[in-house]
N, C-alpha and C positions, 0 to 999 in steps of 0.2 A: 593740211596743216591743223586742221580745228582738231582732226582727229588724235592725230598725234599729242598737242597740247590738251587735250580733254582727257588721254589713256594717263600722261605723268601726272596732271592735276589730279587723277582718280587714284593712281601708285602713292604718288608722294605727299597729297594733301599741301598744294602749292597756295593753291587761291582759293578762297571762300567765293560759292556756286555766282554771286553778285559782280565781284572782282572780275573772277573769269572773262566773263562775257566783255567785261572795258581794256583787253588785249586788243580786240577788234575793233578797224573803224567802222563806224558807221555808212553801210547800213549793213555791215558784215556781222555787227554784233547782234541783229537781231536775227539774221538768217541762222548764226549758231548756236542761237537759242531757241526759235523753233523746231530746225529743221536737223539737229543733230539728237536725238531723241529715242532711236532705234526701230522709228516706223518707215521711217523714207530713205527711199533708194539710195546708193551715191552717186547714179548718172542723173538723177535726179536735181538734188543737190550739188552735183557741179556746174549746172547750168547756171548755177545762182553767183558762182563763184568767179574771183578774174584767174587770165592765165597764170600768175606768176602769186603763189601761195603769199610771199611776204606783200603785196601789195594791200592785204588786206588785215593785217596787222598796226596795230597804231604806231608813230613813227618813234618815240621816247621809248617803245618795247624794245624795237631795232636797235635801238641806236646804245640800248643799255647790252644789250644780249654781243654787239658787236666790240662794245670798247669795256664790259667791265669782267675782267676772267671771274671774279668772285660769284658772278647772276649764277642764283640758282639752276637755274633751266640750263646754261650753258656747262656746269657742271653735271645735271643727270645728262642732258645730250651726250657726255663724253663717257662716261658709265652705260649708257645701254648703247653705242655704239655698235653695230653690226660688222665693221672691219678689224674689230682687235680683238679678236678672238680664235679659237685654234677647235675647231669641231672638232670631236671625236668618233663620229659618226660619217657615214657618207654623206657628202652635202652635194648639192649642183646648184646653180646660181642661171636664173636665163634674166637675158634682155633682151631690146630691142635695139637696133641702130635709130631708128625713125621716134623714137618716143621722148617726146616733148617736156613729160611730165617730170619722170626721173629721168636721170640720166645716165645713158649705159656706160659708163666711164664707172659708175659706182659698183658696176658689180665686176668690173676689170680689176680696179682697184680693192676689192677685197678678196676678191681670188687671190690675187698676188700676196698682200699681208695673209691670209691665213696660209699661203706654201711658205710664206717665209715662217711661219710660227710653227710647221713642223704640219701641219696638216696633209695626211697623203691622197687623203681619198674625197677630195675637191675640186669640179666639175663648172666648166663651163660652157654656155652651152647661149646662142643664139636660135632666137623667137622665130628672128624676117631682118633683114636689112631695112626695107621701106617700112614696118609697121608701125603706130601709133601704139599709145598708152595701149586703147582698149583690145584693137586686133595683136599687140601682145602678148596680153590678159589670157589669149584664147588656144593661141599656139605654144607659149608657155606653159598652159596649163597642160596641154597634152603631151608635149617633151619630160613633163614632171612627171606623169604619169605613166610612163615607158620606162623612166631612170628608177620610181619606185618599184612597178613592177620587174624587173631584173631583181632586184632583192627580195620580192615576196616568191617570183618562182624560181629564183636562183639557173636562171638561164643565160647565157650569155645573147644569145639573141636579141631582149629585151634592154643590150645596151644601147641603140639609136632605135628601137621599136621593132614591132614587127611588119615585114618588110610593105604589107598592103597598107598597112597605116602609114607608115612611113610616104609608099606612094603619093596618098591621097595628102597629107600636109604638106609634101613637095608641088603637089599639082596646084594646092590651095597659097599657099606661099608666091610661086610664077605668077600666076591669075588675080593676085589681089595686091 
């Protein structure tokens, strides 16, 4: 969450660098002022953090962002929204079933709105059933990189990978 509110404060010139930091309670607001910086890790940094992002938001930020359609914030939220929009390019979307953090419902739910918006060549595509945030991070990241490379070498093959890799992220997938 810090990051996300740090990227539109930097887009849109929401809050002065001061202001910022008093979204957060205490003692959140000084962890994202230290530690959001761009030296330190973000598994680092999540250690510091609780499970559930709005917990660590002040409660009058919530409560205005919940009940006043006019807040700022709730307005760019609905402007860079990632479901209302129709790619023009190949897209593929992975999740995880098991991941705590987002929720894979989000990227079901935008699959769907971008075929409704006329999108053809949009791809979905599961991480692991049981994985977490970060073990989807990692199978994710290699599903993406078999669905790219089909377009760099224009092979079909390279639609679910090629078949040894494919193996071994099946074998890794069972096993973990």
């Amino acid at each position: 969450m810090p990051y996300l509110l740090k990227s539109l404060n930097t887009a849109y010139d929401l809050f002065s660098e001061n202001r910022f930091y008093n979204i957060f309670k205490p003692p959140y607001d000084s962890i994202a002022r230290y530690m959001y910086n761009g030296q330190i890790r973000l598994r680092e940094i999540n250690e510091y953090l609780p499970e559930k992002p709005v917990d660590m938001v002040q409660e009058g930020f919530v409560k205005r962002y919940k009940n006043d359609p006019d807040f700022e914030l709730r307005k760019l939220l609905l402007i860079n929204a990632l479901s209302n929009w129709s790619p023009k390019t190949p897209t593929q979307l992975c999740y995880c079933e098991g991941d705590k953090v987002v929720p894979f419902e989000n990227s079901i739910v935008t699959y769907e709105n971008m075929k409704k918006l006329g999108s053809k060549d949009v791809f979905l595509k599961s991480g692991g059933k049981k994985f977490d945030h970060y073990r989807c991070a990692g199978t994710s990241t290699v599903y993406t990189k078999f669905f790219f490379d089909r377009y760099v070498y224009d092979k079909r093959i390279f639609k679910k990978g090629p078949l040894l890799k494919r193996g071994f992220l099946s074998l890794y997938k069972i096993f973990n």
